[in-house]
mmCIF file as gemmi writes it, N, C-alpha and C atoms, coordinates in Angstrom:
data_model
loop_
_atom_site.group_PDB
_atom_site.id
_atom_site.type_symbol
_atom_site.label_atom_id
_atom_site.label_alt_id
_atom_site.label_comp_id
_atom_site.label_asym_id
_atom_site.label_entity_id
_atom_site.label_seq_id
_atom_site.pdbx_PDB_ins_code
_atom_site.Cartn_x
_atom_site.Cartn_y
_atom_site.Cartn_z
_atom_site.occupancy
_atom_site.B_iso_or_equiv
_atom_site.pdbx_formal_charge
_atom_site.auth_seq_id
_atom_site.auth_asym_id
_atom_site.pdbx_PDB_model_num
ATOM 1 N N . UNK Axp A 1 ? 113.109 -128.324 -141.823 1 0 ? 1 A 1
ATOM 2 C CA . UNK Axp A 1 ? 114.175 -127.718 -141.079 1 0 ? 1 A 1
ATOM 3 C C . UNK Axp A 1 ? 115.238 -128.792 -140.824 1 0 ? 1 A 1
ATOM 4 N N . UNK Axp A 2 ? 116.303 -128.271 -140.806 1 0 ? 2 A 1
ATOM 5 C CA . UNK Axp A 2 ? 117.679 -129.18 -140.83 1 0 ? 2 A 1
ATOM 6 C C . UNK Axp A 2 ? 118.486 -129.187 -139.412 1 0 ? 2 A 1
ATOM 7 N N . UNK Axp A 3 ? 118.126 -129.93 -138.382 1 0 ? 3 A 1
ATOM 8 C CA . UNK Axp A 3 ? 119.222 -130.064 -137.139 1 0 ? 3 A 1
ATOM 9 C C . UNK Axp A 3 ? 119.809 -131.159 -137.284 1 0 ? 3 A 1
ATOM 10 N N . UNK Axp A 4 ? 121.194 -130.452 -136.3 1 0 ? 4 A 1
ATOM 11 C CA . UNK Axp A 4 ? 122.103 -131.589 -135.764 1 0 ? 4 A 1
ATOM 12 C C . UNK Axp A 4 ? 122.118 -132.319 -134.521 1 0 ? 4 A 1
ATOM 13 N N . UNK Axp A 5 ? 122.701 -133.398 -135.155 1 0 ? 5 A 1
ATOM 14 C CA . UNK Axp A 5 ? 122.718 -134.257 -133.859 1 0 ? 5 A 1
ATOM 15 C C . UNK Axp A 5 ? 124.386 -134.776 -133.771 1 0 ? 5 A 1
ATOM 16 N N . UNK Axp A 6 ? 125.211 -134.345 -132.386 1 0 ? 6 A 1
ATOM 17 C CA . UNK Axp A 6 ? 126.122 -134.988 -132.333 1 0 ? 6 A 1
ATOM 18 C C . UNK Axp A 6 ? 126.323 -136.81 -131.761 1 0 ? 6 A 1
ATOM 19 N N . UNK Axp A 7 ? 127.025 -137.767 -132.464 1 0 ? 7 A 1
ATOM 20 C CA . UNK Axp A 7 ? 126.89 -138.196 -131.962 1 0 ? 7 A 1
ATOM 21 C C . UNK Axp A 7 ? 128.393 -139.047 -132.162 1 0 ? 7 A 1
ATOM 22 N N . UNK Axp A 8 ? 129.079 -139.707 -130.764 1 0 ? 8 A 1
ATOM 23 C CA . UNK Axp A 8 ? 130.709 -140.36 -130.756 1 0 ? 8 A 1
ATOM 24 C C . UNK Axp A 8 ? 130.485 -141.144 -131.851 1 0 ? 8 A 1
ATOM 25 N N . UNK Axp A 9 ? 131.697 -140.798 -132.612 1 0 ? 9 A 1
ATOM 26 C CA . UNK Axp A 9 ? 132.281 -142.205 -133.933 1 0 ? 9 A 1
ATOM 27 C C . UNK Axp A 9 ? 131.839 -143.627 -133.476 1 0 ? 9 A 1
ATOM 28 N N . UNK Axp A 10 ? 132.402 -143.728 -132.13 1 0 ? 10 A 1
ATOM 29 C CA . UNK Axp A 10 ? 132.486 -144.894 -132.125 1 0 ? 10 A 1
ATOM 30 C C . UNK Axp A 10 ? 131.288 -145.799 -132.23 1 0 ? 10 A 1
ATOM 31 N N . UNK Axp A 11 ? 130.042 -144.82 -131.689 1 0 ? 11 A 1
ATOM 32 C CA . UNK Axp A 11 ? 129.348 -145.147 -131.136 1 0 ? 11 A 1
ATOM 33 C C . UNK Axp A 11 ? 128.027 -145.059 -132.492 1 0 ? 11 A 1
ATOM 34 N N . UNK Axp A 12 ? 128.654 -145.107 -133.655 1 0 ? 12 A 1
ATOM 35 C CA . UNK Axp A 12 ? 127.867 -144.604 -134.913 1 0 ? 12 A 1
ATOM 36 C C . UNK Axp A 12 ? 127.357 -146.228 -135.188 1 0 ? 12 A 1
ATOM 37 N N . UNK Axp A 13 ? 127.625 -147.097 -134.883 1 0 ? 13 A 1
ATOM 38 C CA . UNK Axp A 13 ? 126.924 -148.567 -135.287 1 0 ? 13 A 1
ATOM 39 C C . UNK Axp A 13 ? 126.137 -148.474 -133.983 1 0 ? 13 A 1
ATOM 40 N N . UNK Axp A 14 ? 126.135 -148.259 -132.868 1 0 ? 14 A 1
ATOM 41 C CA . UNK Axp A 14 ? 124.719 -148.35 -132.548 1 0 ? 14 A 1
ATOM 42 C C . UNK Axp A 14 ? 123.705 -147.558 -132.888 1 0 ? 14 A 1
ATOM 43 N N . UNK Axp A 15 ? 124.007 -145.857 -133.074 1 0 ? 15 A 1
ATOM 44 C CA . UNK Axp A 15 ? 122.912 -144.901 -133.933 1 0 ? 15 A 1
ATOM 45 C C . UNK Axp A 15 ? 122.467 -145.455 -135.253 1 0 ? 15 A 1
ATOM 46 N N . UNK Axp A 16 ? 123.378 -146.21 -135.58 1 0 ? 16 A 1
ATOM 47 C CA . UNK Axp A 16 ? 122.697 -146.806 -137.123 1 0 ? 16 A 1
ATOM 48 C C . UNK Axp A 16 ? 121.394 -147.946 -136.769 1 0 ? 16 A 1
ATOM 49 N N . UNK Axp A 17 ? 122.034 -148.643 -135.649 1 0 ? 17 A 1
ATOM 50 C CA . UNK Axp A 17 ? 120.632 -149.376 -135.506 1 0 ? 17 A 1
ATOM 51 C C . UNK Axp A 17 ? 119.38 -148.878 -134.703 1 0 ? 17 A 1
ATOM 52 N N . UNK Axp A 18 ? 119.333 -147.813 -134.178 1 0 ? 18 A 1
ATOM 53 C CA . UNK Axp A 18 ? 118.533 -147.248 -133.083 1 0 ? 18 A 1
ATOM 54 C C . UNK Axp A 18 ? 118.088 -145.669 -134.174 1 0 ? 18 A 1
ATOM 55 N N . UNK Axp A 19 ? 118.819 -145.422 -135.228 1 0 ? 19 A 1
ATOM 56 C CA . UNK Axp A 19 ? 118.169 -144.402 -136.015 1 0 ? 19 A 1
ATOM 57 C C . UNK Axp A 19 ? 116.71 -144.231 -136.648 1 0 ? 19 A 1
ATOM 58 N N . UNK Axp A 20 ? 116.382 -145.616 -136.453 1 0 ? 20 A 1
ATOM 59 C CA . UNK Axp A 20 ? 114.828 -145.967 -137.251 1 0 ? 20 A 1
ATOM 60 C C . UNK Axp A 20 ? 113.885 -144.847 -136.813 1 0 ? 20 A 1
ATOM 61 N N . UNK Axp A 21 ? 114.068 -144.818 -135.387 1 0 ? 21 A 1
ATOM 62 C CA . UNK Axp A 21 ? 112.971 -143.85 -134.462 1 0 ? 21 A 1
ATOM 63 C C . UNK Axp A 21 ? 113.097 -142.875 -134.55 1 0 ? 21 A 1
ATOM 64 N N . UNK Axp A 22 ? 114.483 -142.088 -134.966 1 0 ? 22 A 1
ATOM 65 C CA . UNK Axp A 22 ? 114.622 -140.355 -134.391 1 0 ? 22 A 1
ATOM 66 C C . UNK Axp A 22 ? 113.253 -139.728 -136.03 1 0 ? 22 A 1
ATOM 67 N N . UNK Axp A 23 ? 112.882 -138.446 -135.406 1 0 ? 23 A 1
ATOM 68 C CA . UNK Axp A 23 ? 112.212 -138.018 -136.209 1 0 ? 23 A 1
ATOM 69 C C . UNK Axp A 23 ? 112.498 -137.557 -137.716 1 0 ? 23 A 1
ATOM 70 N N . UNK Axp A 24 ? 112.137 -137.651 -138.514 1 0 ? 24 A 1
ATOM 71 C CA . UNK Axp A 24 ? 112.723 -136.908 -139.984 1 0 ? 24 A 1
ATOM 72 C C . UNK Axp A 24 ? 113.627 -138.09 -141.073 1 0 ? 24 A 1
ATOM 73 N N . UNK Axp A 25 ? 114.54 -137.358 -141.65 1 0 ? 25 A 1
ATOM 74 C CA . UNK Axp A 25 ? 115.026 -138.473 -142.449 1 0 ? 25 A 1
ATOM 75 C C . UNK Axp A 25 ? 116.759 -137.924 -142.362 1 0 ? 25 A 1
ATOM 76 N N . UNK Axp A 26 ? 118.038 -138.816 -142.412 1 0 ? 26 A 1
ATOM 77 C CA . UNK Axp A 26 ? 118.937 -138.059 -142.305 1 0 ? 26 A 1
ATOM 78 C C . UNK Axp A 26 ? 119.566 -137.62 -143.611 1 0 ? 26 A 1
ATOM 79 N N . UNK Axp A 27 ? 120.516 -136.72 -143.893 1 0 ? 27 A 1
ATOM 80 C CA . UNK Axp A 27 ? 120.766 -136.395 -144.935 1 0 ? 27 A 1
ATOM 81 C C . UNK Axp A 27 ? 122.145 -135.884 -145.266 1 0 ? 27 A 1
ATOM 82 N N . UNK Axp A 28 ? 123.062 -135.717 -144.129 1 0 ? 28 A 1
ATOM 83 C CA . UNK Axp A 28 ? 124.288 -136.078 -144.298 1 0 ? 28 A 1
ATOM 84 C C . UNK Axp A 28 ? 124.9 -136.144 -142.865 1 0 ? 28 A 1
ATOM 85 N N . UNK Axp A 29 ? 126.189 -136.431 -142.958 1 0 ? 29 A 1
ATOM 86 C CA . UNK Axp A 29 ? 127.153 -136.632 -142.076 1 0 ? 29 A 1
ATOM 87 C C . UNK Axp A 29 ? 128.125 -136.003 -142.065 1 0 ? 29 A 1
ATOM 88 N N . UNK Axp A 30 ? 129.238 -135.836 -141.6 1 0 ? 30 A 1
ATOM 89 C CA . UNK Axp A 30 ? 130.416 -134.846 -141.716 1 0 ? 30 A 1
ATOM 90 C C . UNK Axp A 30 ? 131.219 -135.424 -140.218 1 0 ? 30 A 1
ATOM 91 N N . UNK Axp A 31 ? 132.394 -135.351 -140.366 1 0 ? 31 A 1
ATOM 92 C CA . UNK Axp A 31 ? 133.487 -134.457 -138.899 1 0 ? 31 A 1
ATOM 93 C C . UNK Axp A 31 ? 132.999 -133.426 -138.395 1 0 ? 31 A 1
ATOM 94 N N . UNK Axp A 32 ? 132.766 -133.901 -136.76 1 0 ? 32 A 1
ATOM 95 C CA . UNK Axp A 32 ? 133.094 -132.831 -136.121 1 0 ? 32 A 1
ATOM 96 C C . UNK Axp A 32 ? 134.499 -131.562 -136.278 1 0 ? 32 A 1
ATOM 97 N N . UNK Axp A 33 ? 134.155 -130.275 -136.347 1 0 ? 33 A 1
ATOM 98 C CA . UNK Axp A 33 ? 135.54 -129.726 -136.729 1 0 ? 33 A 1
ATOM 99 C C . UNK Axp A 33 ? 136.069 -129.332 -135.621 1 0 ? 33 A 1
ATOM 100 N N . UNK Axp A 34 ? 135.865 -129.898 -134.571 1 0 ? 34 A 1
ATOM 101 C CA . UNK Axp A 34 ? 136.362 -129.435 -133.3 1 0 ? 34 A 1
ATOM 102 C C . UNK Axp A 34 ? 136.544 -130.875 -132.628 1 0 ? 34 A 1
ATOM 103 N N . UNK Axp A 35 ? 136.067 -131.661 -132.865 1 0 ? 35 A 1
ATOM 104 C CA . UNK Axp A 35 ? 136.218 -132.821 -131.925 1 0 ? 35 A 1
ATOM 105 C C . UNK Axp A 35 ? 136.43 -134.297 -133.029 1 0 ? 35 A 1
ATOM 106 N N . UNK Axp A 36 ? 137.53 -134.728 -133.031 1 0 ? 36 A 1
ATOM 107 C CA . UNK Axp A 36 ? 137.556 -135.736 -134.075 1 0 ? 36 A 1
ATOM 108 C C . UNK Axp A 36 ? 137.107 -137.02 -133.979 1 0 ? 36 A 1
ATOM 109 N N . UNK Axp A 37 ? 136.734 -137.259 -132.26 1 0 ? 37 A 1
ATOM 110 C CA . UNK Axp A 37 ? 135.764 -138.185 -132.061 1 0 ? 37 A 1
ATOM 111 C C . UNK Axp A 37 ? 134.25 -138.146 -132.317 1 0 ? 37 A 1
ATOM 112 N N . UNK Axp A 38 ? 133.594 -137.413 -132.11 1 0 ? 38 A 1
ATOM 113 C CA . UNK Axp A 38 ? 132.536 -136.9 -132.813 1 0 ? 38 A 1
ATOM 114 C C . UNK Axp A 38 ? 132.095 -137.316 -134.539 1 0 ? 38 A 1
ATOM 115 N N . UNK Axp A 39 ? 130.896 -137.256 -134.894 1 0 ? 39 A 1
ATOM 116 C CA . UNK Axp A 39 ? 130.43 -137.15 -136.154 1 0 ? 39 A 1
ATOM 117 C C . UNK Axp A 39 ? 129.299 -136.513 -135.978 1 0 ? 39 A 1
ATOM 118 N N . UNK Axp A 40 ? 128.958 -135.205 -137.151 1 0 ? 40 A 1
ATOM 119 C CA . UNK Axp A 40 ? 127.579 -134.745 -136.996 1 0 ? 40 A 1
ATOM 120 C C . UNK Axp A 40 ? 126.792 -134.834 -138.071 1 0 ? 40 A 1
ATOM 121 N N . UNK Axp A 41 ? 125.666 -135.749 -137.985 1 0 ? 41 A 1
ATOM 122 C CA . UNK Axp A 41 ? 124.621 -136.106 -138.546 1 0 ? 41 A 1
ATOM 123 C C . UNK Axp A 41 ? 123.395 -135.493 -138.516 1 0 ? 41 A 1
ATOM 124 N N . UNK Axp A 42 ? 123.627 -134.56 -139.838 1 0 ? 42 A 1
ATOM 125 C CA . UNK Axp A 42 ? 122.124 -133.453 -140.053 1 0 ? 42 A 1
ATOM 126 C C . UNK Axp A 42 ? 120.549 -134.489 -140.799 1 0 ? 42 A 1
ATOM 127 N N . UNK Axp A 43 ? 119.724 -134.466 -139.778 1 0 ? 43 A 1
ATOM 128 C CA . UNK Axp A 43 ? 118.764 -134.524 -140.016 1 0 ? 43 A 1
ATOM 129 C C . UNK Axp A 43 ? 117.868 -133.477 -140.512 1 0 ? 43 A 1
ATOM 130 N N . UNK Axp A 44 ? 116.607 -134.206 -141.343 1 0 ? 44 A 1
ATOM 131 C CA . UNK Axp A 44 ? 115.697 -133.007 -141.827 1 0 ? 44 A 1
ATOM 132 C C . UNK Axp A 44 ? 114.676 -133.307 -141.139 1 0 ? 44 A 1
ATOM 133 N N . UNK Axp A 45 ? 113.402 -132.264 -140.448 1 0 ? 45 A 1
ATOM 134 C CA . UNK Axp A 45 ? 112.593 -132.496 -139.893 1 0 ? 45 A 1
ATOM 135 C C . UNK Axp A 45 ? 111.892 -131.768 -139.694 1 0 ? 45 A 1
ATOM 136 N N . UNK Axp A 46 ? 110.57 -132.075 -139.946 1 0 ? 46 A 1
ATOM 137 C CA . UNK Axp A 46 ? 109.075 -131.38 -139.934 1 0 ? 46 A 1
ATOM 138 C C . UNK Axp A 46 ? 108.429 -131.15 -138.509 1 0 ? 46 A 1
ATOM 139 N N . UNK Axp A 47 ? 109.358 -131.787 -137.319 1 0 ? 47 A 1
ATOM 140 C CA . UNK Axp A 47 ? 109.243 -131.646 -136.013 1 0 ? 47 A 1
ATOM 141 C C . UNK Axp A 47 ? 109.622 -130.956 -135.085 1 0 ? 47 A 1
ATOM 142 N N . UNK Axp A 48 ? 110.804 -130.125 -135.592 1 0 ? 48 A 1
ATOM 143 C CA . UNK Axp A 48 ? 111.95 -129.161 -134.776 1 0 ? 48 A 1
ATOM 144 C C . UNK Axp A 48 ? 110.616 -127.966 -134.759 1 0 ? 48 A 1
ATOM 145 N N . UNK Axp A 49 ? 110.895 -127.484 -133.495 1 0 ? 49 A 1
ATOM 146 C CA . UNK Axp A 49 ? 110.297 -126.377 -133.556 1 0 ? 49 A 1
ATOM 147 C C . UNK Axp A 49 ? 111.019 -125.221 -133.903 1 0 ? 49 A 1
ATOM 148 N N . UNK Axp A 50 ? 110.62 -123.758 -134.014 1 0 ? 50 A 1
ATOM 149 C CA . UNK Axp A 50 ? 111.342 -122.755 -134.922 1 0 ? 50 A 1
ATOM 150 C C . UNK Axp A 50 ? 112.765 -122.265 -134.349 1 0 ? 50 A 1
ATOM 151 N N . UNK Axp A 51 ? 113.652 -122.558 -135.047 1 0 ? 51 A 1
ATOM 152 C CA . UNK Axp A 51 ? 114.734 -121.895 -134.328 1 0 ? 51 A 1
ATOM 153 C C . UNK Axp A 51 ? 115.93 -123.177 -133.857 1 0 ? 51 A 1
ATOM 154 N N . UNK Axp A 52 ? 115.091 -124.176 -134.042 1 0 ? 52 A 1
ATOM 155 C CA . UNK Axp A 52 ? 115.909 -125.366 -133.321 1 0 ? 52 A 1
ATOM 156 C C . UNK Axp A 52 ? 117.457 -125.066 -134.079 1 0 ? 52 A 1
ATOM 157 N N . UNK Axp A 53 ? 117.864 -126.168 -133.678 1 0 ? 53 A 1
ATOM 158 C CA . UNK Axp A 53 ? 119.299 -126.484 -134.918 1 0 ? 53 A 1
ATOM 159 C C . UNK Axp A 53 ? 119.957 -127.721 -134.228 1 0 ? 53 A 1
ATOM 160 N N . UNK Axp A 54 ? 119.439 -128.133 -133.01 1 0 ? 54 A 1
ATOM 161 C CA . UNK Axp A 54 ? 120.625 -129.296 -132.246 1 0 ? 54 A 1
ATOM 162 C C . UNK Axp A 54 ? 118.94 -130.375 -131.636 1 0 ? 54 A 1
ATOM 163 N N . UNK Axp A 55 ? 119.611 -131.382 -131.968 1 0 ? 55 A 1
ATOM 164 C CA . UNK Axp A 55 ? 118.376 -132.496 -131.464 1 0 ? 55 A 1
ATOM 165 C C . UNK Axp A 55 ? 119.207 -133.282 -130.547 1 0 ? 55 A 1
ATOM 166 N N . UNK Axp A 56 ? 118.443 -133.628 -129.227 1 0 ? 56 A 1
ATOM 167 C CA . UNK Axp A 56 ? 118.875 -133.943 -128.072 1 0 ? 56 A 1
ATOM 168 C C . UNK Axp A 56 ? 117.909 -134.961 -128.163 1 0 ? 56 A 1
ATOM 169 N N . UNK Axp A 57 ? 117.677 -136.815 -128.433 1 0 ? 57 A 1
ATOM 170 C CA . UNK Axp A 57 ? 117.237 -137.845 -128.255 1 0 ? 57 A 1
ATOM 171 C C . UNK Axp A 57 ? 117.853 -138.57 -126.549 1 0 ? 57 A 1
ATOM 172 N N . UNK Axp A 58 ? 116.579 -138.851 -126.142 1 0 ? 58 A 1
ATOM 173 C CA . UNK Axp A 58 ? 116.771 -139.975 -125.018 1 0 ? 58 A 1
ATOM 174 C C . UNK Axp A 58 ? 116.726 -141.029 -125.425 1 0 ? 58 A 1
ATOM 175 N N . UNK Axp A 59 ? 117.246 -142.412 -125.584 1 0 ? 59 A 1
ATOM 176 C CA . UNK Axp A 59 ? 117.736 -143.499 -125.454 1 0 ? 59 A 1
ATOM 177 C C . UNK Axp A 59 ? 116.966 -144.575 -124.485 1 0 ? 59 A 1
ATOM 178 N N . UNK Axp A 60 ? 116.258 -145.58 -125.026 1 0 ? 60 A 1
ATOM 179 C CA . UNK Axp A 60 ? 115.938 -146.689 -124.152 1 0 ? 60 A 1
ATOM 180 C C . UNK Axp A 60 ? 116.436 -147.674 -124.441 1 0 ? 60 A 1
ATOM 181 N N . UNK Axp A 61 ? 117.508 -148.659 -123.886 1 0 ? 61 A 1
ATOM 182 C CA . UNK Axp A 61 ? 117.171 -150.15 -124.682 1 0 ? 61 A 1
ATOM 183 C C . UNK Axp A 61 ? 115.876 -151.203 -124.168 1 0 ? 61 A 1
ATOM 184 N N . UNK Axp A 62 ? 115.234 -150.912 -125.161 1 0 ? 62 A 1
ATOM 185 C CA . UNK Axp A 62 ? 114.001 -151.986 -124.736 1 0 ? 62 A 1
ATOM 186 C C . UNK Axp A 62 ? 114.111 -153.716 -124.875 1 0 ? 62 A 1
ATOM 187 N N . UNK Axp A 63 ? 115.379 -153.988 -125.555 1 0 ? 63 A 1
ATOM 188 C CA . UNK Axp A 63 ? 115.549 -155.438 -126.015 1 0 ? 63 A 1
ATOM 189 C C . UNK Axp A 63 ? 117.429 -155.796 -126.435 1 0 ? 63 A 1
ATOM 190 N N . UNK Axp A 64 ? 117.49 -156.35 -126.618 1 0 ? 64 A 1
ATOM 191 C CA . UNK Axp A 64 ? 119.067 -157.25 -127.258 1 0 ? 64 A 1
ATOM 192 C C . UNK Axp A 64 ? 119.347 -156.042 -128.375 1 0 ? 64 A 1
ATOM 193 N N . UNK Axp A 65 ? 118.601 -155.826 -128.882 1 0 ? 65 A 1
ATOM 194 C CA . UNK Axp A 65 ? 118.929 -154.771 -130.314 1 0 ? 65 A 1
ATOM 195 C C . UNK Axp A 65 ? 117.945 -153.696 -130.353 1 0 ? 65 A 1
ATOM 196 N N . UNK Axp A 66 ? 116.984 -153.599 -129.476 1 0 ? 66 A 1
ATOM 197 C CA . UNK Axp A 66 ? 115.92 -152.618 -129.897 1 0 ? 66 A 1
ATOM 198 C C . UNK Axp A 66 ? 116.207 -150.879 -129.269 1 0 ? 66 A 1
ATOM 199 N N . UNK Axp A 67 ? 115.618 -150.346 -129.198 1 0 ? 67 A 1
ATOM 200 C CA . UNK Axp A 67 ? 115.974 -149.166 -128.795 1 0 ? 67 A 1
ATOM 201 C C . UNK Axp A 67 ? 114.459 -147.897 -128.759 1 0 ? 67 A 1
ATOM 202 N N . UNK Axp A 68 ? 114.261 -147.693 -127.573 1 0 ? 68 A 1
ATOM 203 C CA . UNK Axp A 68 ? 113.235 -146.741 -127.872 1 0 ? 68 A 1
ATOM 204 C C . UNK Axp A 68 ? 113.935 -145.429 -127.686 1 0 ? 68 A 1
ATOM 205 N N . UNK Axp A 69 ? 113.146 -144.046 -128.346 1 0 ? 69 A 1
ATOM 206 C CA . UNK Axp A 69 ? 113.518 -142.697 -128.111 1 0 ? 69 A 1
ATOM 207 C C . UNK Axp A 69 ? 112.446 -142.429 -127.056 1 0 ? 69 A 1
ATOM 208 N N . UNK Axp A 70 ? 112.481 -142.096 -125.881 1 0 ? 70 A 1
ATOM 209 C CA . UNK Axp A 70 ? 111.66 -141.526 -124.456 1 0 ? 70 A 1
ATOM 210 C C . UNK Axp A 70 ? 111.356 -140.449 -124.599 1 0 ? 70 A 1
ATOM 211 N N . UNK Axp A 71 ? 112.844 -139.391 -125.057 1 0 ? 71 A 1
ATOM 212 C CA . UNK Axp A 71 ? 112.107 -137.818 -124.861 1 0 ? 71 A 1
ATOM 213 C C . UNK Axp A 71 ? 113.157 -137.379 -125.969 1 0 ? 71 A 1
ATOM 214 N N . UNK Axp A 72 ? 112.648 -136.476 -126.198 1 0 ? 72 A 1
ATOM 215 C CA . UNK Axp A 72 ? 113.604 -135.514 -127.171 1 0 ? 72 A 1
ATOM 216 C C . UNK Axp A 72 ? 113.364 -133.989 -126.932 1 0 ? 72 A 1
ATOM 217 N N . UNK Axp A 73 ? 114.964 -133.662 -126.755 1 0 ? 73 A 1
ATOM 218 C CA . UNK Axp A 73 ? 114.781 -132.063 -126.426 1 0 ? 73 A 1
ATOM 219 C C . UNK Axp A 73 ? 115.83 -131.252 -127.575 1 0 ? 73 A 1
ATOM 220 N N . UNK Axp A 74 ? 115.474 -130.242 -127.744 1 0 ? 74 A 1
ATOM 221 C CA . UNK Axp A 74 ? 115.703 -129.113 -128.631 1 0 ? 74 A 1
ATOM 222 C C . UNK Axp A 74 ? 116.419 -127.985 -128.281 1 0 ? 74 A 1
ATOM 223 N N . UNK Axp A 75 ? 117.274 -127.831 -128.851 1 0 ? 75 A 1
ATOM 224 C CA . UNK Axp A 75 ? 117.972 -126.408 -128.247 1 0 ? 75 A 1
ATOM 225 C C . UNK Axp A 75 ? 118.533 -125.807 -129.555 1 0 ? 75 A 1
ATOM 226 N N . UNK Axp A 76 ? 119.456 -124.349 -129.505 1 0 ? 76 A 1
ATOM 227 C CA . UNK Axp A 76 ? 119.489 -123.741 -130.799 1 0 ? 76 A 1
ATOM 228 C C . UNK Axp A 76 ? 120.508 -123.431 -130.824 1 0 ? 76 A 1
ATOM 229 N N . UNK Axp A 77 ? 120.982 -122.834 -132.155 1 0 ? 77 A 1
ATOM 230 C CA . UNK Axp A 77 ? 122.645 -123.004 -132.338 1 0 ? 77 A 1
ATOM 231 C C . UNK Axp A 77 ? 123.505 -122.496 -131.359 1 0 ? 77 A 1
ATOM 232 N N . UNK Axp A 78 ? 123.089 -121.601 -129.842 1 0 ? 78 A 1
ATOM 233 C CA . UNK Axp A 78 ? 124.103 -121.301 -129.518 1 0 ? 78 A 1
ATOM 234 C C . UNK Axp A 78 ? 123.735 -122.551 -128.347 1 0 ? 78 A 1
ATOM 235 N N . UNK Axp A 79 ? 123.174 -123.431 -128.324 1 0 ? 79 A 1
ATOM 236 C CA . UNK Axp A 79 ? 123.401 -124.223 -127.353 1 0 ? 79 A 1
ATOM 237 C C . UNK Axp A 79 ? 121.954 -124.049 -126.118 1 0 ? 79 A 1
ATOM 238 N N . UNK Axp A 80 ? 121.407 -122.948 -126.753 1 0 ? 80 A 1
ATOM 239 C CA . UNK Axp A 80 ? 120.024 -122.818 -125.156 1 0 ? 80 A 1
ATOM 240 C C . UNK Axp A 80 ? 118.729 -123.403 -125.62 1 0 ? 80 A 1
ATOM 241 N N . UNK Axp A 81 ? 118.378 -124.355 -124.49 1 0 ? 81 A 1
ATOM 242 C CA . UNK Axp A 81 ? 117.273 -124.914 -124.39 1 0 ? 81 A 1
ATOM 243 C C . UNK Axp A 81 ? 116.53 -124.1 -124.971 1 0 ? 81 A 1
ATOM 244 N N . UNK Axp A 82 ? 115.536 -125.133 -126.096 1 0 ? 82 A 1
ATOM 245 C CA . UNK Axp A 82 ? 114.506 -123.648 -126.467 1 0 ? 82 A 1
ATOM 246 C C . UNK Axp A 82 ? 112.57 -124.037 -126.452 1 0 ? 82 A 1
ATOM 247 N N . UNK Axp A 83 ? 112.904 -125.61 -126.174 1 0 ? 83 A 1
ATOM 248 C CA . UNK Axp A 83 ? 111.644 -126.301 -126.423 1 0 ? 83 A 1
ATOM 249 C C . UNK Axp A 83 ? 111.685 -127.195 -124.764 1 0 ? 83 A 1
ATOM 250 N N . UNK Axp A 84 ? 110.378 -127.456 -124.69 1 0 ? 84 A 1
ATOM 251 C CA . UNK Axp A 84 ? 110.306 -128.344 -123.384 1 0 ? 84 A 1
ATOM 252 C C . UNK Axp A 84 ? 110.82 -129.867 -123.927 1 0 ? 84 A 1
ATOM 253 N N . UNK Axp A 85 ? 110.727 -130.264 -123.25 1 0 ? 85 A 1
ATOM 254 C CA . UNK Axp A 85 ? 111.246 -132.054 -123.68 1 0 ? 85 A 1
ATOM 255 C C . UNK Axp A 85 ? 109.892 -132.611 -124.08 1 0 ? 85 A 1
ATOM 256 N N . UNK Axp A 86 ? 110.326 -133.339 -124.862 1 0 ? 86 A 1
ATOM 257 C CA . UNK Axp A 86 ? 108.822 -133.958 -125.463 1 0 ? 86 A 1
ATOM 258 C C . UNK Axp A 86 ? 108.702 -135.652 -125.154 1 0 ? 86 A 1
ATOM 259 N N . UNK Axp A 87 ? 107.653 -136.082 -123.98 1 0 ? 87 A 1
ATOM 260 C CA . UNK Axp A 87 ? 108.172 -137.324 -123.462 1 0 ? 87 A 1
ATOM 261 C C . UNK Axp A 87 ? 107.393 -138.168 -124.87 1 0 ? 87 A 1
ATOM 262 N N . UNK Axp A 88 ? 107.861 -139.094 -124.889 1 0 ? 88 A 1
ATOM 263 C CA . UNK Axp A 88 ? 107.251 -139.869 -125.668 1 0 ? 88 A 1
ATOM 264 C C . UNK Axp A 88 ? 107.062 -140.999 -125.818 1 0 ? 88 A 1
ATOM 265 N N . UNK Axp A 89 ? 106.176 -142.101 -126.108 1 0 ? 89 A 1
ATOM 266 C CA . UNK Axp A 89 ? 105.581 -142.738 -125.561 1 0 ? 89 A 1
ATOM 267 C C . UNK Axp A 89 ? 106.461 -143.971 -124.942 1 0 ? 89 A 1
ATOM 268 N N . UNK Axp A 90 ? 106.342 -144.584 -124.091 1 0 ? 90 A 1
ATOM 269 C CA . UNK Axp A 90 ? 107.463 -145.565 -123.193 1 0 ? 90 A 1
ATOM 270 C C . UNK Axp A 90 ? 107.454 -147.314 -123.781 1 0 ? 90 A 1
């Protein structure tokens, strides 16, 4: 299954180094067509539960460069929560 993840332009060199963790593999990128700060980066993933379409990652910095994912939550194309948050490990 294929969700998105929005995430700020600017802010695309730190997702590049903190991408190691999110689940799946990514498989393209694009413009936001509504927001030109934005970029949306479709991941593929054997983890979304049914229906997903938008991946919501929590963010740790654990170090100078490191980065853990805490929780990840799921919601579906029109935007509604559809999965509980999934904590994960700290």
């Amino acid at each position: 299954m294929t969700v998105e993840l929005h995430v700020a332009t600017a802010l695309l060199h730190d997702f590049d180094t903190a991408h190691n963790p999110l689940p799946g593999r990514e498989v393209a990128r694009r413009p936001s067509p509504v927001n030109p700060a934005v970029t949306i980066v479709d991941l593929e993933t054997a983890d979304a539960p049914e229906g997903a379409a938008l991946i919501d990652p929590i963010f740790r910095r654990t170090g100078l460069r490191e980065v853990r994912i805490t929780e990840i939550r799921w919601y579906d194309r029109d935007g509604y929560f559809i999965a509980p948050s999934i904590p994960l490990a700290a």
